[in-house]
C-alpha positions in Angstrom: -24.8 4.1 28.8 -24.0 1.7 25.8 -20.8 1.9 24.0 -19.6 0.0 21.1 -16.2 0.3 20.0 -14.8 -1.7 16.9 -11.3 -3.4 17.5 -8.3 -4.4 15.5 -5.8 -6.4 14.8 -2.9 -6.7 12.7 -2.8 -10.4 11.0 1.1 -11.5 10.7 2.1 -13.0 7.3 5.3 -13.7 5.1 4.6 -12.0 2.2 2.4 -9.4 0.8 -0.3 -10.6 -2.0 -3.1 -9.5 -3.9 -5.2 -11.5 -1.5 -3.6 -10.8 2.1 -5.5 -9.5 5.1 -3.6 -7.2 6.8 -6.1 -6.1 9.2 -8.9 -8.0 11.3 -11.7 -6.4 12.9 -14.4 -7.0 15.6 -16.3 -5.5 18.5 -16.5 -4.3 22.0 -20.1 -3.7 23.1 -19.8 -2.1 26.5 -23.3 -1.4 28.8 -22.7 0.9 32.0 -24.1 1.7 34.8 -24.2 3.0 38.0 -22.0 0.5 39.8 -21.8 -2.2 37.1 -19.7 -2.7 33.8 -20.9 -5.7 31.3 -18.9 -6.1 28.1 -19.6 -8.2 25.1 -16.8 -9.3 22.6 -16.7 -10.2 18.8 -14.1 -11.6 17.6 -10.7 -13.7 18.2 -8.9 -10.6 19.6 -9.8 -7.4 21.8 -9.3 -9.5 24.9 -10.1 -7.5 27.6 -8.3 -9.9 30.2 -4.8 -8.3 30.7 -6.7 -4.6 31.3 -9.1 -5.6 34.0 -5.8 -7.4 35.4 -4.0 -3.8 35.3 -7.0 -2.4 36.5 -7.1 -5.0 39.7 -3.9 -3.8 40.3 -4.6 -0.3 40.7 -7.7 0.3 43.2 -7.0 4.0 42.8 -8.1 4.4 39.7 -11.0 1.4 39.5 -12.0 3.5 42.8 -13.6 6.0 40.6 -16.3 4.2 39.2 -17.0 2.0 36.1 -16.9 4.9 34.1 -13.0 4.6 34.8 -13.3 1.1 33.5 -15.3 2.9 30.4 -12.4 5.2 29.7 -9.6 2.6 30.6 -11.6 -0.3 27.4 -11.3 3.3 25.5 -7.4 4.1 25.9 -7.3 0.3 25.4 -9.0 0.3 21.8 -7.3 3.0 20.3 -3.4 1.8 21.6 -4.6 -0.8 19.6 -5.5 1.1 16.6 -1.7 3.1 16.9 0.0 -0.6 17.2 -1.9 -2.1 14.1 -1.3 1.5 12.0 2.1 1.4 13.0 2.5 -2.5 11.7 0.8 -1.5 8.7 3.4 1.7 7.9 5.7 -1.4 7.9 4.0 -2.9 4.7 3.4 0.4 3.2 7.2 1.0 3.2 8.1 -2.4 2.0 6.0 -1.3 -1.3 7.1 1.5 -1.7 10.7 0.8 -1.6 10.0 -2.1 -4.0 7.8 0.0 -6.7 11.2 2.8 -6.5 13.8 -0.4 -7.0 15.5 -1.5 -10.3 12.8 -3.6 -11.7 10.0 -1.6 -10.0 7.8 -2.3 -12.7 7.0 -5.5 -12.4 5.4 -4.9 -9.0 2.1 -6.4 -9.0 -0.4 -3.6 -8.7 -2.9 -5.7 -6.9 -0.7 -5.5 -3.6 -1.1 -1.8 -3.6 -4.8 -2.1 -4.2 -4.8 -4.7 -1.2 -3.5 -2.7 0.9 -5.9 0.3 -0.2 -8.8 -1.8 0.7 -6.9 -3.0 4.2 -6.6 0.8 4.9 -10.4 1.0 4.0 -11.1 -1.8 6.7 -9.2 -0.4 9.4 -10.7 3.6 8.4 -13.7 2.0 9.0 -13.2 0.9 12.5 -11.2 4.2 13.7 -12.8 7.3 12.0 -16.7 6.5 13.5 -15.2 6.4 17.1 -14.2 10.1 16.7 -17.8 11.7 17.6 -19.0 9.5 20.5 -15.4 10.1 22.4 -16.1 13.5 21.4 -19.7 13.5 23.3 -17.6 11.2 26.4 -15.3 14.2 26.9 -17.7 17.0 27.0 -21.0 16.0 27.4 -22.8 15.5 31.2 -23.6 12.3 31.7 -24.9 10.6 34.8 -22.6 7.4 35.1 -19.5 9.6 33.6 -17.3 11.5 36.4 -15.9 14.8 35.7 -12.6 14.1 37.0 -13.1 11.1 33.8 -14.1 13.1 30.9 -10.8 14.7 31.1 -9.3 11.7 30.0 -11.1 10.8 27.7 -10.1 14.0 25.9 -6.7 12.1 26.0 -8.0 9.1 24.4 -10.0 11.1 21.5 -6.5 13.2 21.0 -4.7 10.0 20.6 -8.0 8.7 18.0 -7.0 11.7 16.3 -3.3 11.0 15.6 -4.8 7.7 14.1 -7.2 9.1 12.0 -4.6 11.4 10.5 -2.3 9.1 9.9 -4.8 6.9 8.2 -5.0 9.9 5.8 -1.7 10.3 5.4 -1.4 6.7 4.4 -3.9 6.9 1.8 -2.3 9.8 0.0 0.8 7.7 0.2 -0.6 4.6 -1.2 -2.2 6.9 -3.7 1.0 8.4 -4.6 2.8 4.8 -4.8 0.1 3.4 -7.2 0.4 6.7 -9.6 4.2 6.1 -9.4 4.3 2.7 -10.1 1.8 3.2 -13.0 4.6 6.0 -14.3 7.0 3.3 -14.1 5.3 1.0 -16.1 4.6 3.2 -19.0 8.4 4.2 -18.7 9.2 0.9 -19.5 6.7 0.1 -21.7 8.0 3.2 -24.0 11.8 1.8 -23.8 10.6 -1.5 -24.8 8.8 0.2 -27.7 12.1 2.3 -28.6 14.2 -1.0 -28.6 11.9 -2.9 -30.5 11.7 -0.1 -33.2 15.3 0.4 -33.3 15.7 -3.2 -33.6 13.3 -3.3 -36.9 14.9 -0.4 -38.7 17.8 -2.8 -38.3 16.8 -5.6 -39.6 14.7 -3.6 -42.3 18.2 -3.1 -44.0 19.4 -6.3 -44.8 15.9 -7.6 -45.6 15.4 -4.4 -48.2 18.6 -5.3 -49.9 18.3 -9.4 -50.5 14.7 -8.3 -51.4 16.5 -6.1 -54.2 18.6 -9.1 -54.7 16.0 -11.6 -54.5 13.9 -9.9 -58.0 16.2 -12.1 -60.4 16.7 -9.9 -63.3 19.1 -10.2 -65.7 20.6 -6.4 -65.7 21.7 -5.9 -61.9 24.4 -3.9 -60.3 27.3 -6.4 -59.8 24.9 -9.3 -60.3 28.1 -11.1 -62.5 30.8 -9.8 -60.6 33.1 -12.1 -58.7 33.1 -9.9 -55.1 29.5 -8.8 -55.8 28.4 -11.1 -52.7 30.9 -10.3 -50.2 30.3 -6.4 -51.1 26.9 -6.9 -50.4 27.1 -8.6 -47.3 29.7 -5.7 -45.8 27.7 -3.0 -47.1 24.5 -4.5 -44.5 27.4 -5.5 -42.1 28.4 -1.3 -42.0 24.8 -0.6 -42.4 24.0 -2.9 -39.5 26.5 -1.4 -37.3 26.6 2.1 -37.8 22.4 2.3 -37.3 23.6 -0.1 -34.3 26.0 2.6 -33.0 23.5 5.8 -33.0 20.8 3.8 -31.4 23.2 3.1 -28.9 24.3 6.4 -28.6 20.9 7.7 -28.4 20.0 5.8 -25.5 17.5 3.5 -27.7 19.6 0.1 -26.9 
């Protein structure tokens, strides 16, 4: 029997970007036989060294045959999927509770799309497992013990907890991203209201020294000695008062 499994890990680091990996993948090629397992690694993690340790330990179980030492590089794989998607609910929740903060809109979108593609990676590596521990758990096969396929219906349960979740995640991160986008035109629309209300305030005094500013002879109080100062209070009230109900309407 030949098994390949694809293996993950989570890859520590400060700070979210647009460019982080968050997930790192490689492979377990396993051949087995009738009294002999040979595994083949890719990659700088999915070190198998610790499990044939806990296997070495237990003479029990490794008494039942390498396809114990199948099921065991199995159960082995997918705790390692539950650890990285746990690690990676981690950064999901860091977004999120940055895009729902004060100044959520300035979030840079490109983290949530990271992580999106991250989530891609690490689908990638759990989902295709599914059918071939599937076949392990209920399919005959000659170097497979009965007593063994029962656990591997464990293993494919746990896969399948993963898999959800992975699902569940990308709703999420869709969710986030429309949120965040929400956000942004929120505050794209108050900066619009503010920088309309602060024209139609400005547009009064420039209207009236542009009434001022035609030089004719016959003006309202173009000769009169408080002419000027009558002006300037009548923009200073106008000012003020368009000041207030912009204010009061929740436009500044």
């Amino acid at each position: 029997l030949f098994a390949v499994f694809k293996t993950v890990c989570y890859v520590e680091h400060e700070q979210l970007t647009a460019t982080s990996e968050v997930v790192s993948t490689g492979e377990i090629m396993v051949f087995v036989g009738q009294d002999f397992v040979i595994t083949v690694r890719h990659g700088r993690h999915g070190s198998l060294g610790p499990l044939r340790e806990g296997l070495e330990t237990d003479p029990a179980q490794l008494a039942k045959g390498p396809s114990a030492v199948l099921h065991a590089i199995a159960d082995h794989v997918v705790d390692d999927f539950l650890g990285v998607i746990e690690a990676f609910q981690a950064d999901i929740d860091h977004v999120e509770t940055e895009v729902f903060a004060e100044h959520g809109a300035r979030v840079d979108p490109g983290r949530i799309y990271q992580l999106k593609r991250e989530l891609l990676e690490l689908r990638r590596a759990v989902v295709p497992l599914g059918r071939p521990l599937e076949e392990l758990a209920t399919r005959p096969a000659r170097v497979i013990e009965p007593e063994i396929q029962a656990y591997f219906r464990d293993v494919a349960d746990h896969l399948l907890r993963a898999t959800e979740q992975i699902a569940a995640f990308d709703e999420l991160l869709n969710s986030i991203l429309q949120a965040h986008l929400a956000r942004v035109t929120v505050a794209q629309n108050e900066d619009m209201r503010k920088i309309t209300a602060w024209a139609a305030i400005i547009a009064v005094p420039t209207m009236v020294c542009g009434v001022y500013g035609m030089n004719f002879d016959h003006m309202p109080e173009l000769r009169w000695r408080y002419g000027y100062a009558l002006v300037i209070g009548v923009i200073a009230v106008a000012c003020v008062a368009l000041h207030r109900g912009f204010r009061r309407n929740g436009w500044l």
